[in-house]
N, C-alpha and C positions, 0 to 999 in steps of 0.2 A: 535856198538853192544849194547850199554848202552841205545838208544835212542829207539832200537827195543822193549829192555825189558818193557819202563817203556807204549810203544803204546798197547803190548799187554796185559797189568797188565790194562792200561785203558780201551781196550777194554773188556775186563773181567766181571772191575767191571761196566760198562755201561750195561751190560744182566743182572747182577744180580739187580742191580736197576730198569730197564725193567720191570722182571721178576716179582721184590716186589710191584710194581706199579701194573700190572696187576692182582697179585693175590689179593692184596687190594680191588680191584675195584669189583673184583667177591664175594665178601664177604661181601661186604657194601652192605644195604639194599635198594631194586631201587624205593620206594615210601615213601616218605617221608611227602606230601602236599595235603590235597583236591584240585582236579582242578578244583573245582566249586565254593570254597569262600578262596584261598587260603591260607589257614591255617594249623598249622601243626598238628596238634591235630585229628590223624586215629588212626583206633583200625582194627586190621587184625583179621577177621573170617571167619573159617573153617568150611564145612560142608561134609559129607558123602553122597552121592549120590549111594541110594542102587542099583536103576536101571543101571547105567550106570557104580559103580562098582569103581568110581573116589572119590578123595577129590576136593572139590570145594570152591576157595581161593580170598575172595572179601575183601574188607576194607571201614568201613563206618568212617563216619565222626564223629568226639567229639565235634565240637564245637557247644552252644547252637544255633540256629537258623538256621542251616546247616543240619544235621543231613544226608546224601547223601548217598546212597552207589555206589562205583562204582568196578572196575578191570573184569577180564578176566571171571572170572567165574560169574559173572553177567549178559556174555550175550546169547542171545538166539543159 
Protein backbone atom coordinates (compact mmCIF):
# COMPACT_ATOMS: atom_id res chain seq x y z
CA UNK A 1 0.00 0.00 0.00
CA UNK A 2 2.81 2.30 1.03
CA UNK A 3 4.63 1.62 -2.30
CA UNK A 4 1.33 2.67 -4.28
CA UNK A 5 1.37 5.98 -2.47
CA UNK A 6 4.62 7.16 -2.87
CA UNK A 7 4.41 5.86 -7.25
CA UNK A 8 1.48 8.13 -7.34
CA UNK A 9 2.84 11.18 -5.29
CA UNK A 10 5.86 10.57 -8.06
CA UNK A 11 3.72 10.47 -10.79
CA UNK A 12 2.14 13.72 -9.72
CA UNK A 13 5.05 15.44 -9.18
CA UNK A 14 6.51 14.36 -12.65
CA UNK A 15 3.19 16.48 -14.62
CA UNK A 16 4.01 19.28 -12.60
CA UNK A 17 7.58 19.39 -13.58
CA UNK A 18 6.27 18.75 -17.21
CA UNK A 19 4.06 21.15 -17.03
CA UNK A 20 6.82 23.99 -15.47
CA UNK A 21 9.03 22.93 -18.26
CA UNK A 22 6.77 23.67 -20.84
CA UNK A 23 5.30 26.68 -19.57
CA UNK A 24 8.98 28.00 -19.26
CA UNK A 25 9.75 27.29 -22.76
CA UNK A 26 6.62 29.20 -23.95
CA UNK A 27 7.74 32.24 -22.25
CA UNK A 28 11.37 32.37 -23.17
CA UNK A 29 11.87 34.42 -26.08
CA UNK A 30 12.51 32.26 -29.57
CA UNK A 31 15.25 34.74 -31.13
CA UNK A 32 18.00 35.33 -29.55
CA UNK A 33 21.03 35.59 -32.45
CA UNK A 34 21.49 37.13 -35.96
CA UNK A 35 21.61 34.07 -38.29
CA UNK A 36 23.71 35.95 -40.61
CA UNK A 37 27.06 36.96 -38.20
CA UNK A 38 25.91 35.18 -35.29
CA UNK A 39 25.84 37.34 -32.66
CA UNK A 40 23.59 38.29 -30.00
CA UNK A 41 23.12 41.73 -30.31
CA UNK A 42 19.05 42.15 -32.16
CA UNK A 43 16.79 44.84 -31.31
CA UNK A 44 12.94 43.70 -32.05
CA UNK A 45 10.85 46.21 -34.45
CA UNK A 46 7.34 46.80 -34.73
CA UNK A 47 5.56 48.26 -37.50
CA UNK A 48 1.78 49.10 -38.20
CA UNK A 49 0.67 48.08 -41.43
CA UNK A 50 -2.34 50.35 -42.25
CA UNK A 51 -3.28 48.40 -45.37
CA UNK A 52 -3.39 45.17 -44.14
CA UNK A 53 -4.62 46.33 -40.75
CA UNK A 54 -1.46 43.99 -38.98
CA UNK A 55 1.47 44.75 -36.73
CA UNK A 56 4.60 43.58 -38.43
CA UNK A 57 7.46 42.05 -36.06
CA UNK A 58 11.05 41.82 -37.67
CA UNK A 59 14.49 42.10 -35.62
CA UNK A 60 17.49 43.87 -37.11
CA UNK A 61 20.89 43.43 -36.05
CA UNK A 62 23.19 45.63 -33.38
CA UNK A 63 26.19 44.66 -34.22
CA UNK A 64 28.55 47.14 -36.00
CA UNK A 65 29.23 45.64 -39.50
CA UNK A 66 26.02 43.42 -39.63
CA UNK A 67 23.36 45.61 -39.39
CA UNK A 68 20.71 42.75 -41.15
CA UNK A 69 17.29 42.58 -40.68
CA UNK A 70 15.58 39.53 -40.83
CA UNK A 71 12.12 37.42 -39.27
CA UNK A 72 8.53 36.67 -40.48
CA UNK A 73 7.47 40.02 -41.15
CA UNK A 74 10.27 40.79 -43.37
CA UNK A 75 8.95 38.76 -46.11
CA UNK A 76 7.10 39.29 -49.08
Amino acid sequence: MKNSNFVKIAGIALIFVLAAFAFASCVYDAVHYCPFCGKSGIQEISSYNQITGMTEIYYKCTTSGCGKTFGAGKAP
